[in-house]
C-alpha positions as CSV (number, residue, x, y, z in Angstrom):
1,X,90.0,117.7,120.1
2,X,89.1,114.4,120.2
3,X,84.6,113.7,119.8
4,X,84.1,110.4,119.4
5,X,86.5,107.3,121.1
6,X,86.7,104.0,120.2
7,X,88.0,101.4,122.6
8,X,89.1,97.8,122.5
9,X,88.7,95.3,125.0
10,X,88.8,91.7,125.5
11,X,88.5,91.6,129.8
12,X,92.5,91.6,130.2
13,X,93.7,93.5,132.6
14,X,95.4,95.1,130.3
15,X,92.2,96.3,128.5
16,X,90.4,97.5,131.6
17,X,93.3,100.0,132.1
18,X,92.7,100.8,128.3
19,X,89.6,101.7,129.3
20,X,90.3,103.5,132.2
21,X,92.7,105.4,130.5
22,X,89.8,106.2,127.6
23,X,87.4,106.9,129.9
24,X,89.2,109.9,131.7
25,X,90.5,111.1,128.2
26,X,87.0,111.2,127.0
27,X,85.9,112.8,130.3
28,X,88.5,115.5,129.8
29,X,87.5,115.9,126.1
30,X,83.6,115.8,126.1
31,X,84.0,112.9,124.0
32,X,81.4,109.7,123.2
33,X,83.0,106.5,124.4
34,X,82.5,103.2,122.8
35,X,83.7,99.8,123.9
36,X,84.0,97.0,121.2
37,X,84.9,93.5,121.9
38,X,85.4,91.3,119.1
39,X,84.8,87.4,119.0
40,X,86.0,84.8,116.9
41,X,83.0,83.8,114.0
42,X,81.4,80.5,115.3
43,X,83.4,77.6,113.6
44,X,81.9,73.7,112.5
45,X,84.9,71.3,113.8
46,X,86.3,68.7,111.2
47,X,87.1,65.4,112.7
48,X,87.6,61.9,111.1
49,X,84.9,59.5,110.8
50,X,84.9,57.8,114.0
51,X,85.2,60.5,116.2
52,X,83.0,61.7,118.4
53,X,82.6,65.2,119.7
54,X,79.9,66.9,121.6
55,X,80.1,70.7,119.9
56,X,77.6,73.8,120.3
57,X,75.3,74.6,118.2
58,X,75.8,78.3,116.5
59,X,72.6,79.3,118.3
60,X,74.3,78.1,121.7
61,X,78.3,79.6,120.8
62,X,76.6,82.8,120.0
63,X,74.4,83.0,123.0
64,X,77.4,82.1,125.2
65,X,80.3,84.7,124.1
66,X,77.1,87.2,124.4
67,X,76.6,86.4,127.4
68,X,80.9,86.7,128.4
69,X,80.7,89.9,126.4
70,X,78.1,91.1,128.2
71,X,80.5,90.2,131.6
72,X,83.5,92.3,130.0
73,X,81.3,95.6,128.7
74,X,79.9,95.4,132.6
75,X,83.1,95.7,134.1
76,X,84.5,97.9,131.8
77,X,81.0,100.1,132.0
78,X,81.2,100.5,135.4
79,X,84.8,101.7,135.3
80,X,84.0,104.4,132.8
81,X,81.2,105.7,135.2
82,X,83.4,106.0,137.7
83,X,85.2,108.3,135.4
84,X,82.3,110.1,134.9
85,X,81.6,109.3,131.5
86,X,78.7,106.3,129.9
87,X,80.0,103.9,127.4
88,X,78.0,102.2,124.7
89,X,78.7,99.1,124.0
90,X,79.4,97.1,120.4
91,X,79.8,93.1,120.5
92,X,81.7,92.2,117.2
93,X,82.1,88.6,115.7
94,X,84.8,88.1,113.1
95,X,87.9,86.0,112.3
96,X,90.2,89.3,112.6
97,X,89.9,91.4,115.6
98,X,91.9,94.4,113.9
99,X,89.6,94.6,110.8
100,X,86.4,94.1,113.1
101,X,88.0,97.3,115.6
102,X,88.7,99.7,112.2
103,X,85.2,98.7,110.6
104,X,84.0,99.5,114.0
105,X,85.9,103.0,114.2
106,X,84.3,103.7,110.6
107,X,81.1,103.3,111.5
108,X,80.8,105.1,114.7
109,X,82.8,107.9,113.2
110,X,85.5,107.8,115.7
111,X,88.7,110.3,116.1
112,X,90.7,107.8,118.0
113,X,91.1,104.4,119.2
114,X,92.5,103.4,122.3
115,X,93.9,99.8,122.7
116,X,96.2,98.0,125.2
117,X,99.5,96.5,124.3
118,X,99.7,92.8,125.9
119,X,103.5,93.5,126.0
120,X,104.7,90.3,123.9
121,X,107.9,90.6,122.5
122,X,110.7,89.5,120.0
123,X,109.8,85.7,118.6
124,X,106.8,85.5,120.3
125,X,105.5,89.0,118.8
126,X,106.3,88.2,115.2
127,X,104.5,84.7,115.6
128,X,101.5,85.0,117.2
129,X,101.0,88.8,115.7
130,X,99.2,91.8,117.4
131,X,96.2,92.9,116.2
132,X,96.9,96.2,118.3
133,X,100.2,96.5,115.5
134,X,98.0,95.8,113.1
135,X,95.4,98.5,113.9
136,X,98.4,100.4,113.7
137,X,99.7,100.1,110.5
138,X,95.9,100.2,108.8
139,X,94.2,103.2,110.9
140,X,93.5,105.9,109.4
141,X,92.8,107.9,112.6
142,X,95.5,108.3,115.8
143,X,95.8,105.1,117.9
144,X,96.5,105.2,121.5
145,X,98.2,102.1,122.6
146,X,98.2,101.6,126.4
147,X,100.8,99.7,128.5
């Protein structure tokens, strides 16, 4: 049914039983399995005259979240081998997670997307957003959400 999976993950725990659960559905289907992990675009601060801050260069912000990127598709790699299945892996930047995670589902052709819930509720939910919700209501192919 399903040949090609897409899933999310940002090194929760919450994620890595996303991933679990992807893993042993793409087991079961034959499927390809890729793991994206988005992070935020590298930002210049503003700060009033006066002020001094010691921030990273872009060179240095992008060679650090590579490197913690590279931490989280380790972990969840090794969890989909022990599933029997091999994960490639996509490292994202952008400023919204849920567009970076569809784009990302376009592009490697994928026929569904697996994503945890973090479980946030009422108030909290409507102010901070989800970008699992928000996968949600744009996808154009079935979304798995894992709790």
């Amino acid at each position: 049914m399903f040949k090609r999976i897409l899933c999310a993950t940002d090194g929760s725990k919450r994620s890595a039983h996303a991933v679990k659960t992807a893993a042993s559905i793409a087991k079961d289907m034959g499927a390809l399995l890729t793991l994206v992990h988005v992070t935020p675009d590298y930002r210049t601060p503003y700060y009033p005259d006066g002020v001094m801050i010691d921030w990273p260069s872009e060179k240095d912000y992008k060679r650090d979240c590579k490197a913690a990127a590279d931490k989280v598709f380790a972990r969840d790699s090794a969890a989909a081998q022990k599933e029997g299945v091999e994960a490639e892996a996509m490292h994202l930047f952008g400023d919204s997670p849920a567009d970076e995670i569809l784009a990302a589902a376009k592009k490697a052709k994928s026929d569904l997307i697996v994503m945890a819930s973090h479980g946030r509720k009422g108030f909290e939910a409507l102010l901070l957003g989800s970008e699992t919700q928000k996968v949600l209501a744009r996808s154009n192919v079935p979304v798995l959400v894992v709790r």
